[in-house]
Backbone as ProteinMPNN parsed JSONL, in Angstrom:
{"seq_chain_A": "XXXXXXXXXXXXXXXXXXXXXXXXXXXXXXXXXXXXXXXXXXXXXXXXXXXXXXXXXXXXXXXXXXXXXXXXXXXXXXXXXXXXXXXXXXXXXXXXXXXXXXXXXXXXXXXXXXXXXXXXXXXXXXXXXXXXXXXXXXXXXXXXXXXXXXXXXXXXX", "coords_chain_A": {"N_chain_A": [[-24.667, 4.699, -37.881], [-22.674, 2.944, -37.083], [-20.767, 4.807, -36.001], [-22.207, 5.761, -34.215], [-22.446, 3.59, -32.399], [-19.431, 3.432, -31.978], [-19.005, 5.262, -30.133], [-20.439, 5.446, -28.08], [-18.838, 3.37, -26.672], [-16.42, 4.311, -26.406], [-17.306, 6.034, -24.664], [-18.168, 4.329, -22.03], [-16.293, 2.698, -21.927], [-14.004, 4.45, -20.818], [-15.628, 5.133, -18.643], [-15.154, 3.0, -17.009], [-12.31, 2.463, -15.516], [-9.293, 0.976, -14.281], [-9.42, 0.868, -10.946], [-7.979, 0.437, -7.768], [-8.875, -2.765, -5.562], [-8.362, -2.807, -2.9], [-6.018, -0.682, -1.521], [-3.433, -0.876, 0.801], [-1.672, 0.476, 3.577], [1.125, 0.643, 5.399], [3.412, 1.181, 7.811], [6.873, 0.794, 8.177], [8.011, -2.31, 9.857], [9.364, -2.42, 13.231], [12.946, -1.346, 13.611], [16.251, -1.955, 13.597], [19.021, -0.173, 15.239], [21.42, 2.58, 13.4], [22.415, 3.383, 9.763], [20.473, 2.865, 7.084], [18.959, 0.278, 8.553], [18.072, -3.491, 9.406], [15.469, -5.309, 9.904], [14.366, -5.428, 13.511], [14.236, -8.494, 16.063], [11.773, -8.521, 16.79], [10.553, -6.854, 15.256], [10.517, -8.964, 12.956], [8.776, -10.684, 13.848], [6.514, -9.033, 13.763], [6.466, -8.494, 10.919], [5.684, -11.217, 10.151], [3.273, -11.657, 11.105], [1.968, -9.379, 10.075], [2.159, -9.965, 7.496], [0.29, -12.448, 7.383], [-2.385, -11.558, 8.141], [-2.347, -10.067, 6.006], [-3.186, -11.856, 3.923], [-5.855, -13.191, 3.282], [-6.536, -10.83, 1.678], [-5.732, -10.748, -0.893], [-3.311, -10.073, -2.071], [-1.92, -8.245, -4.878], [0.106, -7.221, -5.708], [3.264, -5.765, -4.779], [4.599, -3.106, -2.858], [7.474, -0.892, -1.681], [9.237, 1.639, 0.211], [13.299, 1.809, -0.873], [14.336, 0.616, 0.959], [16.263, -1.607, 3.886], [14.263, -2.137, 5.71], [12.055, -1.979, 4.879], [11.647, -3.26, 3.111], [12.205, -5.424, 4.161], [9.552, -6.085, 6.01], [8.051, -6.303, 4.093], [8.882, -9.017, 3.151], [8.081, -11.646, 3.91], [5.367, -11.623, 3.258], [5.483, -11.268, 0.172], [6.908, -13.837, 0.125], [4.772, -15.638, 0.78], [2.949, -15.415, -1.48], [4.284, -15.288, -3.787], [5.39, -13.758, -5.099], [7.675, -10.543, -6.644], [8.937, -7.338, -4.774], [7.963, -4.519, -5.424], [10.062, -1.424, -6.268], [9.42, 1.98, -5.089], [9.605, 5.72, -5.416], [9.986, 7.626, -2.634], [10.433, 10.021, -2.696], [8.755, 11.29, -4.72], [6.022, 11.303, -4.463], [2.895, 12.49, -4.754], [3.045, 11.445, -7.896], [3.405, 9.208, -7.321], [0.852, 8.305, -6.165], [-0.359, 8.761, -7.813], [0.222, 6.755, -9.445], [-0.564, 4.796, -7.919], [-3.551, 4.664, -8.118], [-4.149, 3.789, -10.787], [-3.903, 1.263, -10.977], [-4.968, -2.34, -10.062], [-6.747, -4.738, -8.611], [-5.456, -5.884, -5.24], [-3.288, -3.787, -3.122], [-0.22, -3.635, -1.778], [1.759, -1.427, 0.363], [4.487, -0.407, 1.947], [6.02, 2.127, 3.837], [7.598, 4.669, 5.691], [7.346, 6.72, 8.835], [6.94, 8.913, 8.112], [5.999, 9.192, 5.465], [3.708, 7.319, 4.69], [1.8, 8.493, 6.179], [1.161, 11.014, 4.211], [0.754, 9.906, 2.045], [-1.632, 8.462, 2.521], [-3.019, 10.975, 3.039], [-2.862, 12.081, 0.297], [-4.075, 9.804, -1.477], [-7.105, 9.884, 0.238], [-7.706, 12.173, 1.429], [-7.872, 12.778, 4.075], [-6.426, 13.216, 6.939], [-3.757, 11.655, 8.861], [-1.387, 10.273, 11.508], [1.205, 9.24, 12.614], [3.448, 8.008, 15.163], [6.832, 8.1, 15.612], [7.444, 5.873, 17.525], [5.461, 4.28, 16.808], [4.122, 1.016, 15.237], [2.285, -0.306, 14.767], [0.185, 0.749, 12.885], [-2.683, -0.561, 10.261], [-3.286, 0.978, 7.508], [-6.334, 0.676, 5.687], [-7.604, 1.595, 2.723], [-10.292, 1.254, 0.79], [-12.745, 1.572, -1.78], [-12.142, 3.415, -3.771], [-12.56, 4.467, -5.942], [-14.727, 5.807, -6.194], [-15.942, 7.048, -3.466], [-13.628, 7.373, -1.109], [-12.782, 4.937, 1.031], [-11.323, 4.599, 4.585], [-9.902, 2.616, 6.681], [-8.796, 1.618, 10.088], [-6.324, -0.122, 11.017], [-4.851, -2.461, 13.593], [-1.905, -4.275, 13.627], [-1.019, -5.559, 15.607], [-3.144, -7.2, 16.646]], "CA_chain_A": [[-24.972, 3.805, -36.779], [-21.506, 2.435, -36.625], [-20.148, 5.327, -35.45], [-22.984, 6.064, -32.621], [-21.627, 2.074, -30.818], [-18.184, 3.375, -31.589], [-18.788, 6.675, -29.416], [-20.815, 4.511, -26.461], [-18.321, 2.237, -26.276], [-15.816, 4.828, -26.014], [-17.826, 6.592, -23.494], [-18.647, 3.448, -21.113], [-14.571, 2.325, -21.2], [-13.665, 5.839, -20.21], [-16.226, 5.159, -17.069], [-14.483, 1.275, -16.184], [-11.181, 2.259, -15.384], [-8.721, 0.462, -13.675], [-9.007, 1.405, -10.19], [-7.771, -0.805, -6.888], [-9.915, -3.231, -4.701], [-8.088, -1.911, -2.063], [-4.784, -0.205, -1.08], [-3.223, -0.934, 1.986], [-0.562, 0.861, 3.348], [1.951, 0.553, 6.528], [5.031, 1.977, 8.632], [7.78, -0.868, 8.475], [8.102, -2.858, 10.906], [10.746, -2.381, 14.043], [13.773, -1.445, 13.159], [17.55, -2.127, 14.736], [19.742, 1.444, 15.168], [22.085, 2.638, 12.382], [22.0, 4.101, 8.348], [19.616, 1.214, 6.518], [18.601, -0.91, 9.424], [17.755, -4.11, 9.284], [14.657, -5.366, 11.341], [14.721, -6.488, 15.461], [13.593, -10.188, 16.502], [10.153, -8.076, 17.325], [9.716, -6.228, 13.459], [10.156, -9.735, 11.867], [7.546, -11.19, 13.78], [5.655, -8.03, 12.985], [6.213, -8.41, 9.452], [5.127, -11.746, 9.726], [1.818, -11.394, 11.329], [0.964, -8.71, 9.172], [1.954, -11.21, 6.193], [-0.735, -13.453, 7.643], [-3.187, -10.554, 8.15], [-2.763, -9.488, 4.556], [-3.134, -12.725, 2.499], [-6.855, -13.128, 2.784], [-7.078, -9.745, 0.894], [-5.1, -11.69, -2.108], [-2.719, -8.976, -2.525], [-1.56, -8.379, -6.311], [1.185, -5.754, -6.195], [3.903, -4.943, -3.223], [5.679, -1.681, -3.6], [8.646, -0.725, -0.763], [10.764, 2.222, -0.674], [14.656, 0.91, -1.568], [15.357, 0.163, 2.291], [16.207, -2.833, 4.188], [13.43, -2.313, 6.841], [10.642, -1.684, 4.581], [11.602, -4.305, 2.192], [12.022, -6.791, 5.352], [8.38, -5.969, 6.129], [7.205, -7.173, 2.914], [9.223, -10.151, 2.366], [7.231, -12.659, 4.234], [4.167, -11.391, 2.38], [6.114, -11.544, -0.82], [6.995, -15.003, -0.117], [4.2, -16.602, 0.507], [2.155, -14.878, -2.748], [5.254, -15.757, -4.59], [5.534, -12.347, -6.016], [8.874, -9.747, -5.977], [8.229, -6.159, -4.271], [8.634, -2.931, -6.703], [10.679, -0.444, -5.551], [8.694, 3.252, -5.173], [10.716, 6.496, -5.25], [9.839, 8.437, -1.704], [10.699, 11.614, -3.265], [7.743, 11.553, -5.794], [4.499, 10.67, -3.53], [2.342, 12.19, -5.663], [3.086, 10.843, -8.837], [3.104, 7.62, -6.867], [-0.42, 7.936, -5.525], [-1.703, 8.736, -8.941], [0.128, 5.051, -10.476], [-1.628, 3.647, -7.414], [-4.977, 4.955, -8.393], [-4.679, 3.155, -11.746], [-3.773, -0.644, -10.548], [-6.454, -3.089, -9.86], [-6.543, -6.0, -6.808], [-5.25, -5.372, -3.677], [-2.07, -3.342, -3.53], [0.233, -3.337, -0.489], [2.868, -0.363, 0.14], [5.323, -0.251, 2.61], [7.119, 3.026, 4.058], [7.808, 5.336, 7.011], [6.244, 6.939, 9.51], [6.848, 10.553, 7.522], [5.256, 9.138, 4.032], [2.742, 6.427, 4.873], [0.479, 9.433, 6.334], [1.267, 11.586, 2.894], [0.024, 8.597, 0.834], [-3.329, 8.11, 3.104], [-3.595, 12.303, 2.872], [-3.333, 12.298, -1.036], [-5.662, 8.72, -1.613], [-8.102, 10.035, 0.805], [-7.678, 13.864, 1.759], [-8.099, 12.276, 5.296], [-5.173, 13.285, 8.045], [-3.34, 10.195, 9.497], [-0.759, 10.531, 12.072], [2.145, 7.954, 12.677], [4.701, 8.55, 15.877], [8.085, 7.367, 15.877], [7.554, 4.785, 18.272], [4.376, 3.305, 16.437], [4.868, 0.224, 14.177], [1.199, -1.294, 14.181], [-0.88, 0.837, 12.376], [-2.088, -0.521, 8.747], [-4.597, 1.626, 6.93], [-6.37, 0.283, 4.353], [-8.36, 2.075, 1.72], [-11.371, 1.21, -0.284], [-14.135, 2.206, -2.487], [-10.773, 4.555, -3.939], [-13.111, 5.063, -7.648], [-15.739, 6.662, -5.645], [-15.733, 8.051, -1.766], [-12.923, 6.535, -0.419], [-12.936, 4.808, 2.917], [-9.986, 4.489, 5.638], [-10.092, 1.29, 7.789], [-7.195, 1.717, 10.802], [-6.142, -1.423, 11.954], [-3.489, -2.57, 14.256], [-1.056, -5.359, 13.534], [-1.348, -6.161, 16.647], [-4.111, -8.377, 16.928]], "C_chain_A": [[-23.691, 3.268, -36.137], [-20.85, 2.884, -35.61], [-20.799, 5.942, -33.962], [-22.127, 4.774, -31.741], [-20.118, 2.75, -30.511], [-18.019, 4.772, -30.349], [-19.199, 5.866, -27.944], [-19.85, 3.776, -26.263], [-17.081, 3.162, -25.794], [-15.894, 5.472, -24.603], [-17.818, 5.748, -22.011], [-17.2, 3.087, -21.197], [-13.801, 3.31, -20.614], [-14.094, 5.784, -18.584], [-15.677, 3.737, -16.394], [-13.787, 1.487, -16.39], [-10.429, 1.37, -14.534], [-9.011, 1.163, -12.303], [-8.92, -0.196, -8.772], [-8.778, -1.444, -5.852], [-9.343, -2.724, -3.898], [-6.3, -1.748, -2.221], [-4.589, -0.259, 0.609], [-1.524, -0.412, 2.176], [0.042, 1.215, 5.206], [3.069, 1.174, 6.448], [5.646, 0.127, 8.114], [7.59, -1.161, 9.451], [9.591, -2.397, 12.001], [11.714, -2.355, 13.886], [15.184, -1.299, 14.469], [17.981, -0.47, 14.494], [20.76, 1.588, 13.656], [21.844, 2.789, 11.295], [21.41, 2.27, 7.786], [19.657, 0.205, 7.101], [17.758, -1.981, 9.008], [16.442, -4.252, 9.859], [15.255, -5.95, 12.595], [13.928, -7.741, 15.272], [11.84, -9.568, 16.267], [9.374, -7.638, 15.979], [10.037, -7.531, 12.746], [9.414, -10.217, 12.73], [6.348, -10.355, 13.791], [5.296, -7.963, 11.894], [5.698, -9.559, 9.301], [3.946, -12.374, 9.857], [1.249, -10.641, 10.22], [0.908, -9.462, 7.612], [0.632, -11.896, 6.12], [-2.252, -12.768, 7.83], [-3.759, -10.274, 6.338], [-3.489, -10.447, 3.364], [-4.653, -13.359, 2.23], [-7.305, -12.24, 1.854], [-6.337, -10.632, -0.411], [-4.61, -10.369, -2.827], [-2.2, -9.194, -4.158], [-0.341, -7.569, -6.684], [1.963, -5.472, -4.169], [4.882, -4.047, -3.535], [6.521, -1.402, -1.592], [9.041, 0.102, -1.369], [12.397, 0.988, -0.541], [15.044, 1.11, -0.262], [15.291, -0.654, 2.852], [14.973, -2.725, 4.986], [12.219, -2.316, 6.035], [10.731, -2.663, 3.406], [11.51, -5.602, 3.385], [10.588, -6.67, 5.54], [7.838, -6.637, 5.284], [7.573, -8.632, 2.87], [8.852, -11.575, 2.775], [6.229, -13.081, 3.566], [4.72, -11.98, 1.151], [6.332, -13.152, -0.783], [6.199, -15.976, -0.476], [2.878, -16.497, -0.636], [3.319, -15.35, -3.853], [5.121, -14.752, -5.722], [7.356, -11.476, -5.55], [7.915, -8.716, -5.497], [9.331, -5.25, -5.217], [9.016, -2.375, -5.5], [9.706, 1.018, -5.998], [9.631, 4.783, -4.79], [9.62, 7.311, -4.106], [9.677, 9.98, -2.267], [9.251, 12.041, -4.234], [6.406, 10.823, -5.128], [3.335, 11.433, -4.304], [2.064, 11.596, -6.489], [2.936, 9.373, -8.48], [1.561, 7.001, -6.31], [-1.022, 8.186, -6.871], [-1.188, 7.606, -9.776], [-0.946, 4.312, -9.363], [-3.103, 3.549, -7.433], [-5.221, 3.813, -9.981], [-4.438, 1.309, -11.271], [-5.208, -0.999, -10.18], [-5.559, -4.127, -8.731], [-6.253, -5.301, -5.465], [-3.466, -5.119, -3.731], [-1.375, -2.711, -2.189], [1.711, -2.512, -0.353], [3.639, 0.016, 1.764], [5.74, 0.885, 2.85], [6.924, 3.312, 5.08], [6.583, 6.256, 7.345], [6.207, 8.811, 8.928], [6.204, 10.463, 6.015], [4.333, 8.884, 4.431], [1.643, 7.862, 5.126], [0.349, 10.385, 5.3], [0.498, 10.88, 2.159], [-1.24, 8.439, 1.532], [-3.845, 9.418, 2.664], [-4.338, 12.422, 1.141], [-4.143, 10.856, -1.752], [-6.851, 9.478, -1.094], [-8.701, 11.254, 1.069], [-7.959, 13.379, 3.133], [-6.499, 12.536, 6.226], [-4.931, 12.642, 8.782], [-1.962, 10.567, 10.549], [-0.191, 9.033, 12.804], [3.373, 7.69, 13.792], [5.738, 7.492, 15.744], [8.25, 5.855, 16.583], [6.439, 3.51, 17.974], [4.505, 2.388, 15.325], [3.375, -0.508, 13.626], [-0.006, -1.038, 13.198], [-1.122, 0.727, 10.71], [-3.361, 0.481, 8.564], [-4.792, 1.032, 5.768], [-7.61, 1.101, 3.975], [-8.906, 1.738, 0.919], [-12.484, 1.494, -0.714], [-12.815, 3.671, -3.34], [-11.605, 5.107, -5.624], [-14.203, 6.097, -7.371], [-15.345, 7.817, -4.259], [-15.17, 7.607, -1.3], [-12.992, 6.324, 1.199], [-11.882, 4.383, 3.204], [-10.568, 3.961, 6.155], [-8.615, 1.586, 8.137], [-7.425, 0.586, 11.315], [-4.822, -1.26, 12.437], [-3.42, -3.952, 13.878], [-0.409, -6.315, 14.254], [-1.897, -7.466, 17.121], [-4.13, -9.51, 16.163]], "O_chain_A": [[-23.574, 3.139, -34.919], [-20.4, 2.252, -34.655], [-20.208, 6.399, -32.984], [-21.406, 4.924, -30.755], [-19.587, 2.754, -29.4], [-16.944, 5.095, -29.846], [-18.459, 5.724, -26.971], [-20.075, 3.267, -25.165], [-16.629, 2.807, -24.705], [-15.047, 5.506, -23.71], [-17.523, 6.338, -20.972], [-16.767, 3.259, -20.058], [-12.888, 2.961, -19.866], [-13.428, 6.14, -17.613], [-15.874, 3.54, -15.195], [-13.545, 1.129, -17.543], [-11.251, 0.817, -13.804], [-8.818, 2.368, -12.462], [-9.477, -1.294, -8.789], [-9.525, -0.655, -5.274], [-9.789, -1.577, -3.911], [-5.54, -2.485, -2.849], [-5.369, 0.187, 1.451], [-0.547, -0.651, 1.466], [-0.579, 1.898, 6.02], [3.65, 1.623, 5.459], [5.176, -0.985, 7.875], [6.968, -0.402, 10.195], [10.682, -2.102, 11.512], [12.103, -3.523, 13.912], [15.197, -0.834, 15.608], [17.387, 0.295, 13.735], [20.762, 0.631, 12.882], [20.705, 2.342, 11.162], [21.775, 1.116, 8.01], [20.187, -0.802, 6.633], [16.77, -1.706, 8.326], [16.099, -3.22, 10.435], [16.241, -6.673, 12.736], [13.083, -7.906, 14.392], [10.945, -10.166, 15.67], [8.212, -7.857, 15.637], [9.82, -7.324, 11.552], [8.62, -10.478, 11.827], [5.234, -10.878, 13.823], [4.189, -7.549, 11.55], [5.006, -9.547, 8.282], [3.508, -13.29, 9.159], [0.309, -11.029, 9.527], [-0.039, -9.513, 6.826], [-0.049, -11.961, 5.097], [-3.238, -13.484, 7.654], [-4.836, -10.273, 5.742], [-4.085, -10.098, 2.345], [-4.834, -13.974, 1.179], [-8.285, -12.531, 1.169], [-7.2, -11.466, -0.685], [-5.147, -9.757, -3.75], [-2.119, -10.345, -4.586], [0.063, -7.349, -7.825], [1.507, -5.198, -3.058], [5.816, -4.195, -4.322], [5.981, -1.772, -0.549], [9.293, 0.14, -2.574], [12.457, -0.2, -0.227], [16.079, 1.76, -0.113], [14.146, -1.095, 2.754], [14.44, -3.811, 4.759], [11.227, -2.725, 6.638], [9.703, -2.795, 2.742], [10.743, -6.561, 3.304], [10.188, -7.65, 4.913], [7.122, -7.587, 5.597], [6.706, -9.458, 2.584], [9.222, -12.555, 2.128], [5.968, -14.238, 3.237], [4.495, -13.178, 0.974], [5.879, -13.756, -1.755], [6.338, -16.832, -1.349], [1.975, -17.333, -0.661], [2.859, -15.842, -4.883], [4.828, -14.924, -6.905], [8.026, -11.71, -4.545], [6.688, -8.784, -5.573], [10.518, -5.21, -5.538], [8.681, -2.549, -4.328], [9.308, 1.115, -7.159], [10.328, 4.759, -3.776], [8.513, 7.634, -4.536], [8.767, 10.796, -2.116], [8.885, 13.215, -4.297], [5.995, 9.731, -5.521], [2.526, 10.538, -4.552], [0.99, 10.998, -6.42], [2.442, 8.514, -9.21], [1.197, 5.842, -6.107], [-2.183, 7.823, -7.059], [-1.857, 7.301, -10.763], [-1.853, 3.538, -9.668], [-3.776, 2.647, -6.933], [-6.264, 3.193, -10.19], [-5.23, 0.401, -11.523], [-6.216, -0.305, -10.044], [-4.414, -4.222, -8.29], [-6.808, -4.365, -4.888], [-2.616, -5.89, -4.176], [-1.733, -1.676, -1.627], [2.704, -2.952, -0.932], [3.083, 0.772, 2.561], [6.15, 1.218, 1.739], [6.189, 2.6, 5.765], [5.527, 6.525, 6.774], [5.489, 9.691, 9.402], [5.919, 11.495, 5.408], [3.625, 9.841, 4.744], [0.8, 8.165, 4.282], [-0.803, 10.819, 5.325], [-0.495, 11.379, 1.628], [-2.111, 8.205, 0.695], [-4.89, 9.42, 2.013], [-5.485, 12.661, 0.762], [-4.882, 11.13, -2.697], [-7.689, 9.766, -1.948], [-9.91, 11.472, 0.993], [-8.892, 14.152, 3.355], [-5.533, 11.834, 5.927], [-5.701, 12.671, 9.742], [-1.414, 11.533, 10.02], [-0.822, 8.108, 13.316], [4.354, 7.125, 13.308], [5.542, 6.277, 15.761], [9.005, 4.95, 16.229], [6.382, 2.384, 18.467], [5.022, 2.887, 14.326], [3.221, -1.073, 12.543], [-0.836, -1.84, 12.772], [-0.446, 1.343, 9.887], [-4.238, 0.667, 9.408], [-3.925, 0.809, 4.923], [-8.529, 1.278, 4.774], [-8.253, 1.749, -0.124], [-13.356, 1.702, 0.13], [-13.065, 4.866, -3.185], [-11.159, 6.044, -6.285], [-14.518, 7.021, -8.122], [-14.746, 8.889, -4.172], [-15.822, 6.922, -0.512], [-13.159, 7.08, 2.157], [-11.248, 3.76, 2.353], [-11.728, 4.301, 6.388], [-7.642, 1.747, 7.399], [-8.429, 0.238, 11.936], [-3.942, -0.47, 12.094], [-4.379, -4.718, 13.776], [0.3, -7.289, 14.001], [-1.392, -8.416, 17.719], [-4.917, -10.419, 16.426]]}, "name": "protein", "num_of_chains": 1, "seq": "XXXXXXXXXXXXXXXXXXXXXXXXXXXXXXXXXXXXXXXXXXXXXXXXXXXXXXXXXXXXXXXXXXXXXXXXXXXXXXXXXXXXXXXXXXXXXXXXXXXXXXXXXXXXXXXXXXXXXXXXXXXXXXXXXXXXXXXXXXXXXXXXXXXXXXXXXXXXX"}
């Protein structure tokens, strides 16, 4: 008998994994010219709308790749959650979409306009498209344990 609970119990924690209330994931914000730009006057009050955007979701996790523009993006957010932001290696976007499959809460990820649509492709299998000149679009992703859904918002509004 013992060992029948110990098999259900195995079985039913196998099916409640960790997975995230949502993932949300953005371009940086506006950046000045030159190798690891800072932001313009225009991407910090970009970054800090979308701060103010994000903090009803009650983010739990902020990941940035290791550059000033995409860490400036966060660090409004970051502030007023009173959390740091992980650093995420670009190079490994897989392996990075399958740690963000195991987290839980709401998990906000920063990068460019040549990842960000990589990371929506492999969450969602959904094709996202990001131009050079676009800074507002966030996508967020949820239901990510089941059929995942893509919400596009702008950062705009």
């Amino acid at each position: 008998m013992r060992l029948f609970f110990f098999i259900v119990v195995c079985v039913l924690s196998l099916a409640v994994q960790a997975t995230p209330d949502n993932i949300v994931l953005l371009r940086h914000a506006e950046k000045q010219k030159g190798v690891n730009p800072s932001l313009t006057p225009q991407g910090i009050e970009r970054a800090k709308r979308f701060a103010d955007m994000m903090l009803p979701l009650e983010p739990s996790k902020l990941y940035s790749t290791n550059y000033n523009r995409t860490k400036a993006t966060l660090a409004p957010l970051a502030d007023m959650i009173d959390t740091h932001i992980s650093i995420y290696d670009a190079g490994n976007l897989d392996g990075f979409a399958r740690e963000l499959k195991q987290k839980s809460g709401t998990v906000i990820v920063a990068g460019h306009s040549n990842t960000t649509p990589v990371l929506v492709k492999l969450l969602t299998g959904r094709d996202v498209s990001i131009s050079e000149d676009e800074f507002d679009k966030v996508f967020i992703i949820t239901n990510l344990a089941q059929e995942p859904r893509l919400q596009i918002k702008s950062s705009d509004k």
